[in-house]
N, C-alpha and C positions, 0 to 999 in steps of 0.2 A: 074243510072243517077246521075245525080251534085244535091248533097245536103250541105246546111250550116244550122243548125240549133241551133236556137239560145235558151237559156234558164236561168234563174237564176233570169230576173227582177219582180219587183214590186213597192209597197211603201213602202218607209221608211222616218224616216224624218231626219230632216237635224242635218247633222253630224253623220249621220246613216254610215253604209257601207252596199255594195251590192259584190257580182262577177257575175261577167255572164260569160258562157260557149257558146261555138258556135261549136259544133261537123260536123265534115265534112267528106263527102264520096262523092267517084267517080270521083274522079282526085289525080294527085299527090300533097298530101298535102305538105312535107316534102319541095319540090320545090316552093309552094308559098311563097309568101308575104300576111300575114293576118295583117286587118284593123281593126281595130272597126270605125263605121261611128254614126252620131248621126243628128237627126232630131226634131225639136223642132216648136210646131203647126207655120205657116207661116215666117219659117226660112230655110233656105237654110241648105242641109246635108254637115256636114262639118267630117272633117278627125277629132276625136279623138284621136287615138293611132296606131301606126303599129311598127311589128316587120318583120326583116326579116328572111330570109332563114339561115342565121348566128344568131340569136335570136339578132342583133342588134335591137334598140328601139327608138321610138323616139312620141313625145307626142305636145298637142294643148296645147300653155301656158296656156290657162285656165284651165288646167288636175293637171300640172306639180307637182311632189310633192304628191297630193293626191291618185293617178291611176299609177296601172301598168297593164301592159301588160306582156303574158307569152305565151308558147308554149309547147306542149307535142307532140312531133310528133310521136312517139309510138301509141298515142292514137289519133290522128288527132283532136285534138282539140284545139282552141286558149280560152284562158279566161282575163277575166280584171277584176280585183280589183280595186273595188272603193272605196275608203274612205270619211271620213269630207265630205261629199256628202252635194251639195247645192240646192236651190230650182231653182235657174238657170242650175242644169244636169239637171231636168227635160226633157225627149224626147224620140222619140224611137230610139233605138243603133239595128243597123245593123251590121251587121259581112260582111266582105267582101277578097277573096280571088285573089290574083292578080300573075300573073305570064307573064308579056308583053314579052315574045320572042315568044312566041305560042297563042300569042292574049286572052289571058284565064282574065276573071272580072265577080267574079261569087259575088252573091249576098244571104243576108238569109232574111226572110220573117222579121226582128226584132223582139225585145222584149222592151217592154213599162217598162221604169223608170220614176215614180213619186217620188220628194223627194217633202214632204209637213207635216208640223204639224198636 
């Protein structure tokens, strides 16, 4: 079955860095489009970071500069580095896999980022 799982968060504090990993099984990874998605208590999930299928990239100005995105398709895993981490990343980051010719938007259970002193 369709797995995205995600791993790597916690607290750190600000100006920390973090990476989070999101390994996936049971689709074609190589052919998605992976997202990082982020969620922050009574805040609307916003797009973070996505690469494509070409390891193009593209990021939420509020990221810009401090976060990258990357891909290992060998290894089915997307990750993002986080740097100068603020207390506004604070939230939880979801991993997400997209592939619209084949209708496919798969989703991972997230992983909780606190940046806090």
């Amino acid at each position: 079955q369709v797995q995205l799982v995600e791993s790597g968060g916690g607290l750190v504090q600000p100006g920390g860095s973090l990476r989070l990993s999101c390994a996936a099984s049971g689709f074609t990874f190589s052919l998605s489009v992976m997202n990082w998605y982020r969620q922050a208590p009574g805040k609307e999930r916003e797009l973070v970071a996505g690469i494509s299928t070409t390891s193009r990239t593209n990021y939420a100005n509020s990221v810009k500069g401090r976060f990258t995105i990357s891909r290992d398709n060998a290894k089915s895993t997307v990750f993002l580095q986080m740097n100068s981490l603020k207390p506004e990343d604070t939230a939880m980051y979801y991993c997400n896999a997209r592939r619209a010719s084949v209708g496919q938007n798969y989703w991972g259970q997230g992983t909780q980022v606190t940046v806090s002193s």
